[in-house]
C-alpha positions, 0 to 999 in steps of 0.5 A: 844646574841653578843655585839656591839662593839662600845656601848657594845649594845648586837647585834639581832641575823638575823631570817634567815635560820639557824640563819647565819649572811646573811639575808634572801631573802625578800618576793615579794609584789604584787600587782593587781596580777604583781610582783614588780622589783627593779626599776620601780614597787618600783617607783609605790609603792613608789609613789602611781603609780599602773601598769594599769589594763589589759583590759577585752575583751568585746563582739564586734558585729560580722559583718552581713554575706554577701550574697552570689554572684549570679553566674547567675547575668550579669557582669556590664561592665564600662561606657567609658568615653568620653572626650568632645573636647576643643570648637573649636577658634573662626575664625578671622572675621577681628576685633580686640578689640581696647585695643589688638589694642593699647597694639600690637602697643607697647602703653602699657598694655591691662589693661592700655589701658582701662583706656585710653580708659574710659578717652577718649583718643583714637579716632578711625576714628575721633570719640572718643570712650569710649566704653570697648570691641570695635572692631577695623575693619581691615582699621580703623584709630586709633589715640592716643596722635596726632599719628596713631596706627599701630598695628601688632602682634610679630612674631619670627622665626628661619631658618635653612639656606641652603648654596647659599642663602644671608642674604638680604631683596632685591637682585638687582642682583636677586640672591637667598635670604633668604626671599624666604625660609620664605615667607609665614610664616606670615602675618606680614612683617619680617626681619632677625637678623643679616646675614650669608654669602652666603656660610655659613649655620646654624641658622638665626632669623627672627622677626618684633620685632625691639627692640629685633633684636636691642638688639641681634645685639648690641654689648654689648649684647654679644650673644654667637654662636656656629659654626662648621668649616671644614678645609683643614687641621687639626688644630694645638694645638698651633693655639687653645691656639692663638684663645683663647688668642687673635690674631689681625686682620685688625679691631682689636684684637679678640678672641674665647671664646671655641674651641674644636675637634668635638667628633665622628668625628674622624677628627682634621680637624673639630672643634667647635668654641664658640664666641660672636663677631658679626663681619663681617665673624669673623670666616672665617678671624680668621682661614685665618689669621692663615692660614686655609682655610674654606670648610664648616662653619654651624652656630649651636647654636644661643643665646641658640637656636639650630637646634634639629628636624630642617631641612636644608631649614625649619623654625619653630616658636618660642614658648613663653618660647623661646621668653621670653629667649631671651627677657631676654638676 
């Protein structure tokens, strides 16, 4: 038996194979029929972790067979379905709730205009009335706070105008108008916002919304328009940089906000010109100033609106999203 060297302590001899100083290989424990690794089968044994028990299968009930299809058994074809129509609008007999009645003439609210009427503060032909759901008869005379009512719904149109007619209610000259082009639209009396001279073409609106054509025409709104002008020549970069920086006419100092050559047309004499000034005839004295002369001005683009599947001499309604835009301009 060797001695130790530091205790003179005599040295056990390894029982490995051939009594060699290398230990021999320790024997794997197993252990629920697994075989422990270095690293996490040790961790289990260490800690009392045993692998989970593999599951025995277990006789699941086998599904009923199914019958077989009859060949001879007559196909079902599906039962279309039909779709009822919506119920026909009413037709206008000529009354109109008085709540409606009085949120048209720009009172306030329907909702409002209850509480007005349950306080007893609307009288319709001299006669108080309380009653929720009364019906206003077309001559009735509704009076509210000492004032008669009128009540008349908002009605909003665009034209695409033709050359040869003037932006006017009534000619003395029995020329050509442009209320000849809308009439028949709407029972309501309309009225143009703004003007385009006789021989430009384009966009015009028509309204009896006296607060929004009020609003448009201001010239603090600042409403954009887009025209396209055909020239007797073509126009020069220079002349560009000098309408977009400003240049000075007889009523003050003005200036486009956007001028480009018209893409696809291949003719520098046509460009496009964005502004907001509502100024009488700006775009025609802005190119005469500089020395053009106009043969064709068609008004594009108005406040976000435009002539997409819009004729020249037809008009269209407004839908309410268009409303609401402009409302918020």
């Amino acid at each position: 038996m060797e001695k130790n060297k530091n205790n003179n302590t005599p040295r056990r001899p390894y029982k490995g194979r051939n009594n060699d100083s290398r230990p021999s290989p320790r024997p794997a424990k197993e252990s629920d029929g697994r075989r422990f690794n270095n690293g996490e089968d040790r961790a289990a044994q260490r800690y009392g972790k045993r692998p989970a028990p593999q599951r025995q299968e277990t006789d699941k009930p086998q599904p009923k067979a199914r019958k077989p299809k009859d060949p001879n058994r007559p196909k079902r074809h599906p039962v279309p379905r039909v779709k009822t129509p919506p119920p026909a609008p009413k037709p206008y007999d000529g009354t109109t709730r008085l709540n409606k009645y009085i949120a048209n003439a720009g009172i306030c609210s329907r909702r409002e205009a209850d509480k007005l009427i349950a306080a007893g503060s609307v009288m319709v032909n001299g006669k108080v009335v309380t009653e929720m759901g009364f019906q206003v008869h077309e001559g009735d005379v509704v009076n509210y706070g000492g004032e008669t009512l009128r009540s008349e719904r908002k009605r909003y149109f665009l034209l695409n105008k033709p050359k040869g007619f003037i932006t006017t209610l009534d000619d003395p000259q029995e020329r050509q108008t442009v209320m000849m082009l809308i009439d028949g639209a709407c029972p309501e009396r309309i009225y143009p916002v703004g003007r385009l001279d006789r021989n430009t073409t384009g966009l015009l609106l028509f309204t009896n919304d006296g607060d929004l054509a009020r609003h448009l025409t201001h010239p603090s709104t600042g409403v954009y328009k887009i025209y396209q002008v055909e020239l007797d020549r073509a126009v020069t970069r220079e002349d560009m940089r000098s309408m977009l920086e400003g240049i000075e006419l007889e009523d003050g100092p003005v200036h486009v906000d956007d001028i480009q050559y018209v893409q696809g047309a291949n003719d520098k004499r046509i460009v496009g010109v964005e502004l907001h000034s509502g100024k009488n005839r700006i775009v025609r004295r802005i190119f005469e100033h500089l020395g053009y002369k106009v043969h064709k001005l068609d008004r594009t683009v108005f406040a976000g609106l435009t002539k997409k599947d819009l004729p020249r001499g037809h008009y269209r309604e407004l839908t309410e999203k268009e409303v609401g835009y402009l409302k918020m301009i």
